[in-house]
DRENVEX-712580 format. One line per 4 residues: number of its first residue (from 1); their letters; for each residue x, y, z of C-alpha. Coordinates in nm, 4 decimals, padded with zeros to 6 digits, always signed. Layout:
residues N
NUM	a	X/Y/Z ~ ...
end
This chain:
residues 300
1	xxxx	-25.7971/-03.0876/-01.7044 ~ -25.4882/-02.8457/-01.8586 ~ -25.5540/-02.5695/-01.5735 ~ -25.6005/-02.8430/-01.2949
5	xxxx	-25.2925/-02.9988/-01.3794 ~ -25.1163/-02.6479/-01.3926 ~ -25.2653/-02.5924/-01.0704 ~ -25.0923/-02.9072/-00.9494
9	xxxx	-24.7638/-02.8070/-01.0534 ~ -24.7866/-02.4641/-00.9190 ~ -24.9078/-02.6291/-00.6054 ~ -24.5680/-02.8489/-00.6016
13	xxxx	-24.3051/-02.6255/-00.6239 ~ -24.4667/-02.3750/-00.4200 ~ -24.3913/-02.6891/-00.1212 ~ -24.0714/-02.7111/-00.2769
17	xxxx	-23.9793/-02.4264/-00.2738 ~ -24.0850/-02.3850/+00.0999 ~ -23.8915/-02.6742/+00.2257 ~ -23.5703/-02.5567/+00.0536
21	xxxx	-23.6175/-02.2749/+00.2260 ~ -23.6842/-02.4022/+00.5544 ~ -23.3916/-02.6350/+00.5273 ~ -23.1805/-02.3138/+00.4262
25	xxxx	-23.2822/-02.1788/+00.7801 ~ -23.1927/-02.4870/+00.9446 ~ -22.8383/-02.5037/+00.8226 ~ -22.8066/-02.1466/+00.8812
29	xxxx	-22.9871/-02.2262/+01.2346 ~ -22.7014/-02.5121/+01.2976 ~ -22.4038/-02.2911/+01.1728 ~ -22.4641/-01.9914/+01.4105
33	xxxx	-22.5195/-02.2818/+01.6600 ~ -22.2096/-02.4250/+01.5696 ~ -22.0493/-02.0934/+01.5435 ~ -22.1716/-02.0486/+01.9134
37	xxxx	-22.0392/-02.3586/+02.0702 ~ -21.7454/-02.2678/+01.8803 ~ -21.7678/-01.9115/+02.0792 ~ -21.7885/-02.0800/+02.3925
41	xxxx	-21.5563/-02.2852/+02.4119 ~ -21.3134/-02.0751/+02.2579 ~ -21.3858/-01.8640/+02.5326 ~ -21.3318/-02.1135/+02.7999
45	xxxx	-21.0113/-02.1691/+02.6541 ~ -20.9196/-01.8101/+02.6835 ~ -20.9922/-01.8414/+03.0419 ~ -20.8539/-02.1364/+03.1436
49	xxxx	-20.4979/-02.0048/+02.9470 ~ -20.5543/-01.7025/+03.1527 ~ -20.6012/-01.8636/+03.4955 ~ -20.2712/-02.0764/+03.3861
53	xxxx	-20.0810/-01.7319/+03.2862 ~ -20.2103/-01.5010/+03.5361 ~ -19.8720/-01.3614/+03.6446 ~ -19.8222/-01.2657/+03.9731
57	xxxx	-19.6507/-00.9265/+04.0100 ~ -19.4235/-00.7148/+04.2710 ~ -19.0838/-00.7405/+04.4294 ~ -18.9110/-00.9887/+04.6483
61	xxxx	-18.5892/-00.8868/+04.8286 ~ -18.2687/-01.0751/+04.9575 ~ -17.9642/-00.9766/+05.1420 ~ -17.6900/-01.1731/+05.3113
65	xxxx	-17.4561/-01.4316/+05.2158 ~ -17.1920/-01.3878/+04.9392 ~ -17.1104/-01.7371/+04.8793 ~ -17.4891/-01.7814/+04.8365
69	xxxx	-17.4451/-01.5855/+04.5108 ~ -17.4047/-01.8351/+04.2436 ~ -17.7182/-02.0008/+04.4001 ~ -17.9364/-01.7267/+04.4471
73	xxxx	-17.8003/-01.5887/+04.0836 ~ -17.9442/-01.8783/+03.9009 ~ -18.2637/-01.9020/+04.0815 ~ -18.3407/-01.5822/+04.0410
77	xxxx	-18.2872/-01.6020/+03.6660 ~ -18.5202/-01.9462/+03.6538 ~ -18.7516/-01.7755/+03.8770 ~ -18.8223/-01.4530/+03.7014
81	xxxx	-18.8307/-01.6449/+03.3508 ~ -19.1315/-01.8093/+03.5318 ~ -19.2869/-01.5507/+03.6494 ~ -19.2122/-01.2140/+03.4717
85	xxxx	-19.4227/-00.9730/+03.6979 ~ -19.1952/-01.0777/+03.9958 ~ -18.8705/-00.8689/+04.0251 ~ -18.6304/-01.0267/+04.2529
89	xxxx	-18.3428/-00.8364/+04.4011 ~ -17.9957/-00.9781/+04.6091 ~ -17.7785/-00.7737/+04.7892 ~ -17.4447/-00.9658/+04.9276
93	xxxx	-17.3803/-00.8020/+05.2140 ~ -17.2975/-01.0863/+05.4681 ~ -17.4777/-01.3658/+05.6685 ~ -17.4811/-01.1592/+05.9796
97	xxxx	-17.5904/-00.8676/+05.8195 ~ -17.8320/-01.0793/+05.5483 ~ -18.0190/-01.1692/+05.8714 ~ -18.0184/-00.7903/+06.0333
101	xxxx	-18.1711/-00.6674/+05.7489 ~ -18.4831/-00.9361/+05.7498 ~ -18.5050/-00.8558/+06.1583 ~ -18.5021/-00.5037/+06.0748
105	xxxx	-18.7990/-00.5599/+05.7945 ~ -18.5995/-00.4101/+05.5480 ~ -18.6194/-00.7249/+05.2844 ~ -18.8131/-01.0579/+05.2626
109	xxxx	-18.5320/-01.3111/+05.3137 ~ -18.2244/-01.3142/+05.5044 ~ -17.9090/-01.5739/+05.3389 ~ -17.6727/-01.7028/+05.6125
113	xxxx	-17.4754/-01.9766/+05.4839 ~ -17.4587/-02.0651/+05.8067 ~ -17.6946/-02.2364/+06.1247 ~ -17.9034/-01.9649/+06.3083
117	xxxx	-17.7484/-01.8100/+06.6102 ~ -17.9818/-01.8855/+06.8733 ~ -18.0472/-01.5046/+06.9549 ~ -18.1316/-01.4730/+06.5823
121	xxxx	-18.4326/-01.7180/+06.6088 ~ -18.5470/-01.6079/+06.9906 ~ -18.5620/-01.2346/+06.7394 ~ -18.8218/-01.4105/+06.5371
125	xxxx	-18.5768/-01.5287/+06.2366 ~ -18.6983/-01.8935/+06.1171 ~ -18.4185/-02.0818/+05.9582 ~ -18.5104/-02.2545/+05.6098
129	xxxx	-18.2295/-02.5147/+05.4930 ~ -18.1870/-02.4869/+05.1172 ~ -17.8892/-02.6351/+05.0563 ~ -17.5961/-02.7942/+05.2154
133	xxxx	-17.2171/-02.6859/+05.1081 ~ -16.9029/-02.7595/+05.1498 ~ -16.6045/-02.5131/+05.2996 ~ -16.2760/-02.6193/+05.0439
137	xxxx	-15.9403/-02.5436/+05.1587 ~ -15.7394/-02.4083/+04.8712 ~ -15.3796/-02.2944/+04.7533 ~ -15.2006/-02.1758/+04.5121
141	xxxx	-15.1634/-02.4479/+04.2050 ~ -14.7461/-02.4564/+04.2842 ~ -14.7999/-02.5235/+04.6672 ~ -14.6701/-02.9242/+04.6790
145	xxxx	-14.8471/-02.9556/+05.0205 ~ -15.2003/-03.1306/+04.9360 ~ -15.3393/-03.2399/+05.2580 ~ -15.3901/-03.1623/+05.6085
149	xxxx	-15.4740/-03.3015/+05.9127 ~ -15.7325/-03.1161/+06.1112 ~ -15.4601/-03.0086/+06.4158 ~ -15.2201/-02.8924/+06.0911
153	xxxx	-15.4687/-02.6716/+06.0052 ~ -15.5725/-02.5129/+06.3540 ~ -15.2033/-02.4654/+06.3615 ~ -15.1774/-02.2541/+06.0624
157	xxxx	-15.4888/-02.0475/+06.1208 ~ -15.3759/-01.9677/+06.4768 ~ -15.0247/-01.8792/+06.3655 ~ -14.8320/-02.1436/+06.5198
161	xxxx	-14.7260/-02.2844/+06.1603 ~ -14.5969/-02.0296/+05.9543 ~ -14.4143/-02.2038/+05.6830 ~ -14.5129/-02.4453/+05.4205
165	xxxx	-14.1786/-02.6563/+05.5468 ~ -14.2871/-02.7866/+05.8487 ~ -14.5531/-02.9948/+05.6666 ~ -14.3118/-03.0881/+05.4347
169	xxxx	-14.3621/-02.8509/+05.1652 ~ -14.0975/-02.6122/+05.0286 ~ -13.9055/-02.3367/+05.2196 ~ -14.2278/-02.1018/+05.1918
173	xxxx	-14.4171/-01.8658/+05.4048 ~ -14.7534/-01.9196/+05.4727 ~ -15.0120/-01.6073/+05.3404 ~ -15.3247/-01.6829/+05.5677
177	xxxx	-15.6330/-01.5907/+05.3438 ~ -15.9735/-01.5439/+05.5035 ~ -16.3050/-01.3978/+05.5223 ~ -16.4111/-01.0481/+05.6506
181	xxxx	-16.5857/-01.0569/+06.0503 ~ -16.9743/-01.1661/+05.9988 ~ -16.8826/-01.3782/+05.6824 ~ -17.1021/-01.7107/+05.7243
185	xxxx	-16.7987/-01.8475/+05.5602 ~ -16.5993/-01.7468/+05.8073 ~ -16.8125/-01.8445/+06.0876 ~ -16.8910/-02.1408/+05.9631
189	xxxx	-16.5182/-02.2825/+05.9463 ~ -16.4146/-02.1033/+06.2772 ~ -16.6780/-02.2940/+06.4720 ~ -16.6470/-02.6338/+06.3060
193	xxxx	-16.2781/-02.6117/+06.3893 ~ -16.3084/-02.4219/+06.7312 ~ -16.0833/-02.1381/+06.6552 ~ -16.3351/-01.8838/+06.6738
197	xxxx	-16.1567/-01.5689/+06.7620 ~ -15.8352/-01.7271/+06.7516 ~ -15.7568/-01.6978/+06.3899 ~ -15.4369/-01.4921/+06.2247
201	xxxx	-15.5133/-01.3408/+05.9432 ~ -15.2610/-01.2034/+05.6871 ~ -15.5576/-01.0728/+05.4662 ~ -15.9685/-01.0869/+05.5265
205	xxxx	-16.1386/-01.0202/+05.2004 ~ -16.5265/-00.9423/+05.1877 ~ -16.6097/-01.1884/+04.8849 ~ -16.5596/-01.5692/+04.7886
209	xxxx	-16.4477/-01.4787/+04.4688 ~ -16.2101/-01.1915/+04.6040 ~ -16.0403/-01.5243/+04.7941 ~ -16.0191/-01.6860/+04.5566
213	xxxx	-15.8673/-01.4654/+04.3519 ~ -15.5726/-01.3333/+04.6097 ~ -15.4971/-01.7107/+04.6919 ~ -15.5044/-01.8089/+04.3320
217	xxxx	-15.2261/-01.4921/+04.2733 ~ -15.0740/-01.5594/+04.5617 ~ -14.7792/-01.7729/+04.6258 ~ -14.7635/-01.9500/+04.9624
221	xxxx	-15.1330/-01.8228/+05.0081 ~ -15.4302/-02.0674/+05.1860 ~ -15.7559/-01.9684/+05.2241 ~ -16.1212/-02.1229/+05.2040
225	xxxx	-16.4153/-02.0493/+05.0052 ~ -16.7441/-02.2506/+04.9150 ~ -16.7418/-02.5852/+04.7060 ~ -16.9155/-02.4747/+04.4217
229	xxxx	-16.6617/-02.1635/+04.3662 ~ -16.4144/-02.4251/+04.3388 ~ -16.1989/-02.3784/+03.9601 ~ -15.8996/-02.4784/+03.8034
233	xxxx	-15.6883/-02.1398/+03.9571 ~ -15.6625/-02.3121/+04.2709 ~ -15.5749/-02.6173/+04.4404 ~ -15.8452/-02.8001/+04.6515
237	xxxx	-15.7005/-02.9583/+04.9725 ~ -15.7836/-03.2600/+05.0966 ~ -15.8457/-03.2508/+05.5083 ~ -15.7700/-03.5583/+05.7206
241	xxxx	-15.6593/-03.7826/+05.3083 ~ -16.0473/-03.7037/+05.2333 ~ -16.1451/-03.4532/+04.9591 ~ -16.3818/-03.2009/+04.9357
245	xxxx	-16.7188/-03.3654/+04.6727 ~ -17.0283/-03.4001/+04.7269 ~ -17.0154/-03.7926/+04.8099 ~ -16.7726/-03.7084/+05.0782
249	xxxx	-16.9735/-03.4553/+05.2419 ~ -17.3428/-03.6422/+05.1929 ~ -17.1311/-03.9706/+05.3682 ~ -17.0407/-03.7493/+05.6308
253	xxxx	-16.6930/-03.8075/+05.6023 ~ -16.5775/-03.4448/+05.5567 ~ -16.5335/-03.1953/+05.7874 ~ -16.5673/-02.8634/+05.6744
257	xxxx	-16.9489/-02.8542/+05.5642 ~ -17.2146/-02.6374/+05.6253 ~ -17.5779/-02.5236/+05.5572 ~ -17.7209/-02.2669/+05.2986
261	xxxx	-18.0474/-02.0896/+05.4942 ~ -18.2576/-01.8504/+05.3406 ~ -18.4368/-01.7048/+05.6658 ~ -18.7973/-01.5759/+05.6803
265	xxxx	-18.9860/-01.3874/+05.9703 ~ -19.1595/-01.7061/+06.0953 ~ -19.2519/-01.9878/+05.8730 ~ -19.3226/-01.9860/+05.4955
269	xxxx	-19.6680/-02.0544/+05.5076 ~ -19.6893/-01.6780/+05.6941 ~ -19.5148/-01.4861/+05.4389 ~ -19.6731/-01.3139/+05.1763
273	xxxx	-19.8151/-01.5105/+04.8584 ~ -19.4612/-01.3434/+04.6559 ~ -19.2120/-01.5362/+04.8924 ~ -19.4325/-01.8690/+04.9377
277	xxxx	-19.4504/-01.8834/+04.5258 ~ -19.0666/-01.8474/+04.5863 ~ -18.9998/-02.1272/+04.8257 ~ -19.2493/-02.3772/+04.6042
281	xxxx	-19.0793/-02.2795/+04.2957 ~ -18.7237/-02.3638/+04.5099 ~ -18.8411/-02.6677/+04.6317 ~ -18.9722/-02.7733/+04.3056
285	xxxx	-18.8317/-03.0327/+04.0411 ~ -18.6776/-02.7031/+03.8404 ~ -18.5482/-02.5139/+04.1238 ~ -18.3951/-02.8476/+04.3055
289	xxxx	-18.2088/-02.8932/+03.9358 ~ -18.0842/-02.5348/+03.9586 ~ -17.9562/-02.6384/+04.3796 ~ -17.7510/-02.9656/+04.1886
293	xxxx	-17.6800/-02.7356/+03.9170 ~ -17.4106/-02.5054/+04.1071 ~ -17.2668/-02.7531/+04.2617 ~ -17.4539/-02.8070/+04.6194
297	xxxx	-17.6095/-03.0964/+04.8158 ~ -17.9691/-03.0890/+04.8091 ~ -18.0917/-03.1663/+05.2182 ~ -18.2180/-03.4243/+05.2978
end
């Protein structure tokens, strides 16, 4: 009876033993299984991060437009932040020349901050409208005379007025400031007020900001640059009793406005997968708070 009930015990824990050890397997069993979901989807994670981060890297290249600089400036800086294996480089050479240099292949986008010629677009050039600006007449913050009429200003740029007295300002003569020949600036406000080729010139200067500095400096000086270079240096003109804002020029109600293009070599969709990324990220809610940001009209 004593060795049968030994026998019974041994017996017992022997099956004890067993299962404790086969439930030992099956946690280890469940942990590496665990351990390999865990794998997975860590792995999946890993790749879907890397499909969201997968940088796309070269160079884009601009040329053209000086008064598109402020613009272009703060894109660029957005841009790159965004995606850091892009490089993107701006020369400010000129609308005219902006859009020689894309004809001529020699960069990806052409600025004009001003329409297409028509023999630019019969070359190939396809005008994108960015932004719309406005062209802000400006003196010199002791110049009394604050508005003109649209003749009053023909007259001065043709050199029929010559002195701030005959539109009832002080006993003054009149320093003509403008842009250099090819400026979108400049042929931008020679065309909207028909003086193209007509214009006397005491000084053409090959920047915005260079205008704005030599009026600013300048007593007797008036000169134009875009809206958004617009500071407290200068005094903004009014043309025909209406100012130069944003309101004024989205109503319709001021002259001197004109579009920001940055030209491609046919449409967007043909360009390479750099500039398209460029014009989505542009036309996107960041890059249309960066347009409003410096001061421009987004298009309609």
């Amino acid at each position: 009876m004593k060795n049968n009930l030994v026998k019974k015990l041994a017996v017992g824990m022997t099956a004890l033993m067993i299962c404790t050890s086969f439930a030992g397997c099956g946690d280890a069993s469940s942990s590496a299984a665990d351990d390999s979901a865990t794998g997975e989807t860590t792995e999946e994670t890993q790749e879907v991060t890397t499909e969201e981060t997968d940088d796309l890297s070269g160079n884009i290249s601009l040329a053209g437009s000086t008064s598109m600089e402020k613009l272009c400036e703060a894109l660029s800086e957005g841009f790159m932040a965004k995606y850091p294996g892009i490089n993107v480089s701006v020369e400010y050479t000129g609308s005219s020349a902006g859009i020689e240099s894309l004809s001529a292949g020699s960069v990806d986008i052409g600025n004009a901050s001003r329409n297409l010629k028509d023999e630019e677009k019969s070359g190939g050039a396809t005008e994108n409208i960015v932004a719309i600006d406005g062209i802000a007449l400006i003196t010199d913050t002791e110049n009394t005379v604050t508005n003109l009429t649209t003749e009053q200003l023909v007259s001065i740029y043709t050199g029929e007025t010559t002195n701030w007295s005959e539109l009832g300002g002080s006993d003054e003569a009149i320093v003509v400031i403008g842009r250099e020949a090819g400026s979108g600036t400049r042929g931008a406000f020679e065309e909207l007020l028909e003086i193209e080729d007509a214009c006397t010139y005491a000084q053409e200067l090959d920047s915005t900001g260079a205008v704005l500095a030599k009026v600013a400096s300048t007593p007797g000086a008036i000169g134009y640059v875009s809206l958004d270079a617009i500071d407290d240096t200068v005094t903004s003109m009014s043309l025909n009793d209406v100012a130069a804002t944003e309101d004024t020029i989205k109503a319709g109600d001021y002259q001197l406005s004109r579009p920001f293009v940055m030209a491609t070599m046919g449409e967007v969709t043909e360009q390479s997968e750099l500039v398209q990324t460029w014009f989505e990220y542009l036309n996107s809610e960041e890059g249309q708070q960066i347009v409003s940001g410096v001061g421009l009209i987004l298009p309609e």
